[in-house]
N, C-alpha and C positions, 0 to 999 in steps of 0.2 A: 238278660241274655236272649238274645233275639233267635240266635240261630249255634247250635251243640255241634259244635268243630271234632274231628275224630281226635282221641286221645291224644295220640302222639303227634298232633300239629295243632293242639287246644293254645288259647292265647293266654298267657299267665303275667297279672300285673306286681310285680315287689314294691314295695313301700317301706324304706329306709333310709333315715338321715343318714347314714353312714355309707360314703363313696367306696369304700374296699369292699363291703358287704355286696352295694349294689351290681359292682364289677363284678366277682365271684360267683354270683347269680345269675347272674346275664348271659357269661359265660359257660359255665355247666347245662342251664336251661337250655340255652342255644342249641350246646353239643348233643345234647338230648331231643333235639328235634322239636322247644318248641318257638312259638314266637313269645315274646316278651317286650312288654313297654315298663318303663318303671316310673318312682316319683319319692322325691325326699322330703315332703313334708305334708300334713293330712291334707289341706286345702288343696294341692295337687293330685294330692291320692282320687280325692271325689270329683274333679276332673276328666283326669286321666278314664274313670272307672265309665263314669257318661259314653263319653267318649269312643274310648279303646272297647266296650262292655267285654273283658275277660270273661273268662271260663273259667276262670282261679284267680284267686287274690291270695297273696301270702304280705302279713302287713304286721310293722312292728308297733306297740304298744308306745315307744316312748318315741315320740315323735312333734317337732315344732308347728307352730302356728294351730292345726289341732290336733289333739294324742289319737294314738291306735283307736281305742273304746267308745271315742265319739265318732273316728272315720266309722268306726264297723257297724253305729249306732246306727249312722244316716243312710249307711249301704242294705242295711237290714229293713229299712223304711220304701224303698223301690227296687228291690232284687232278694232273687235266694244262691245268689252266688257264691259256692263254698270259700272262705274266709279261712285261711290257717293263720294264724298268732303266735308272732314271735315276741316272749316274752325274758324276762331277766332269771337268772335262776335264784330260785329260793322264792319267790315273789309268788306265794299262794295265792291271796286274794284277787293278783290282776288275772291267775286264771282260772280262778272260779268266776270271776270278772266278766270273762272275756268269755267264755259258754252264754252268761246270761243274757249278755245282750246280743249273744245270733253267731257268736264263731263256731264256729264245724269244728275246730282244733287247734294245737297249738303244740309247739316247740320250744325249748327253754336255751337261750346262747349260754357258752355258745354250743355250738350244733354240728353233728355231723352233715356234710352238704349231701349224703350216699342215703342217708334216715329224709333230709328232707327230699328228693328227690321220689323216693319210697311211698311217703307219704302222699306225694301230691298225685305218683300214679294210681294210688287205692284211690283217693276223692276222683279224680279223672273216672276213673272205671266204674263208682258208682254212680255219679250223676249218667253217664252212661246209661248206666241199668235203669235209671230213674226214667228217660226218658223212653227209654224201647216202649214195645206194645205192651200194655198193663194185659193182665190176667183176667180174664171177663170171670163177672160173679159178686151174687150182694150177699151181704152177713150183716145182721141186725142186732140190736139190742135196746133191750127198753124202746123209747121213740129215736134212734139212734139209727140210721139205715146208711152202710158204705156200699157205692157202686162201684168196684175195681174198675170194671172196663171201664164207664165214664171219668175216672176218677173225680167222685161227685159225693158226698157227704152231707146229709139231712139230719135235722131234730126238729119231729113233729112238722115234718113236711117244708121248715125252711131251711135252704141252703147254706152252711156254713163252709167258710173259706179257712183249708187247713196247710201252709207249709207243706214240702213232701213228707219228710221224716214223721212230722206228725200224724202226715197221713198212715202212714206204713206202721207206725208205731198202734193207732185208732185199730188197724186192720187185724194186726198181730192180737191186740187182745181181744177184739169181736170176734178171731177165729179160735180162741181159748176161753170163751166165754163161761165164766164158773170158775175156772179155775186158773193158781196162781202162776204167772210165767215171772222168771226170775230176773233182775237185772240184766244178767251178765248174756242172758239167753236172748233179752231184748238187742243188748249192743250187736249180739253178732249177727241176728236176724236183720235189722235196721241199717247197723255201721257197717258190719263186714268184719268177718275174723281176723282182716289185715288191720283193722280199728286201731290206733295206738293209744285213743283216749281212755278215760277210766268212767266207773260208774257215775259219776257227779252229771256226765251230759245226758244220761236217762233221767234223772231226775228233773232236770232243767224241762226239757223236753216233756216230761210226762206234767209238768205244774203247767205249762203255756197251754199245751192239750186241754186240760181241764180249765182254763179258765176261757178256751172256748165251747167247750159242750157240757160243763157243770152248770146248773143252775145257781149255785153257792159255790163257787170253787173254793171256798175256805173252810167248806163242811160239805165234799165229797161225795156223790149216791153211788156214781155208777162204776168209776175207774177208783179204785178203794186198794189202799198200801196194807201189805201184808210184811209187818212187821218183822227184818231181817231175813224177808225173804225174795219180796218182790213186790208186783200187781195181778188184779187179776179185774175182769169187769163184768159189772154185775146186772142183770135185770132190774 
């Protein structure tokens, strides 16, 4: 995304084999003030996505030529473009799925079009908030150093590359250093209390974290789980 369009005139791409769907989207989105390009099968989705570069992707899981999980695979590889995932109901694992490899969220059909609409204006609003002026001020830990105002993140003086969310998520608990902040206290710090997702995407999120500023991310020092409670990060 080259350039943050204002909410209510953001570009929003749909990706659905399903012509009724994609009409009913285009339509409500429109009446909604935004622009919308669409595409009915994955290898148009990563097109389109080049392309049009939306502000929003809202993209269906089961989709021809390739499925949702590899589109959102290869969009997560050159972009941090919020991804909502429309997925089938009852189908657990596509949205534990679909968290892991880089969706912001997800919907199960069918759906209310008033809930997705909802949804897309909370992500609109955060990316938003994501890009205004950061907060100047560093907080440290261990060899661990985040520059808000730069938005610039070190360990032992080399620069590591963090996702937003991870960032903000890094910040939250450098600024509760010692002690533990709780899941639910992360999602609404992070996502926003309009969030509709559940605890599963803090975890997703807090394991990617670590397996950029752990030394072992599979034996933990600094960002350490507090059993049925939450995290907390330590010296």
């Amino acid at each position: 995304m080259t350039e943050l369009r204002a909410a209510q005139s953001a570009k929003i791409l749909v990706v659905d084999d399903e012509a009724t769907i994609l009409q009913t989207l285009r339509y409500n989105l429109e009446k909604n003030g935004y622009s919308v390009c669409t595409a009915g099968d994955g290898r148009r989705a990563l097109s389109v996505a080049e392309v049009e570069k939306p502000d929003l992707i809202v993209l269906d899981i089961m989709l021809p030529e390739l499925d949702g999980i590899e589109v959102c695979r290869e969009i997560r590889k050159r972009s941090t473009t919020p991804v909502l995932m429309l997925t089938a109901k009852d189908q657990e694992i596509d949205k534990v799925l679909a968290l892991e490899i880089g969706a912001d969220d997800y919907i199960t059909k069918p759906f209310s079009v008033y809930e997705l609409l909802a949804r897309i204006k909370a992500h609109l609003r955060r990316l938003q908030a994501t890009h205004a002026p950061a907060e100047t001020g560093i907080v440290k830990g261990g060899d661990i150093e985040l520059d808000a105002g730069r938005h610039r993140v070190t360990k032992a003086g080399r620069v590591i590359e963090l996702a937003p969310k991870e960032f903000r998520l890094l910040q939250v608990l450098l600024e509760n250093k010692g002690r533990v902040v709780t899941r639910q206290a992360m999602l609404d710090r992070v996502w926003g209390y309009d969030f509709y997702g559940d605890l599963q995407t803090v975890n997703v999120h807090i394991r990617w974290l670590r397996e950029k500023i752990e030394d072992d991310p599979s034996d933990p020092r600094c960002i350490l789980t507090v059993r049925s409670r939450g995290y907390l990060f330590k010296d």
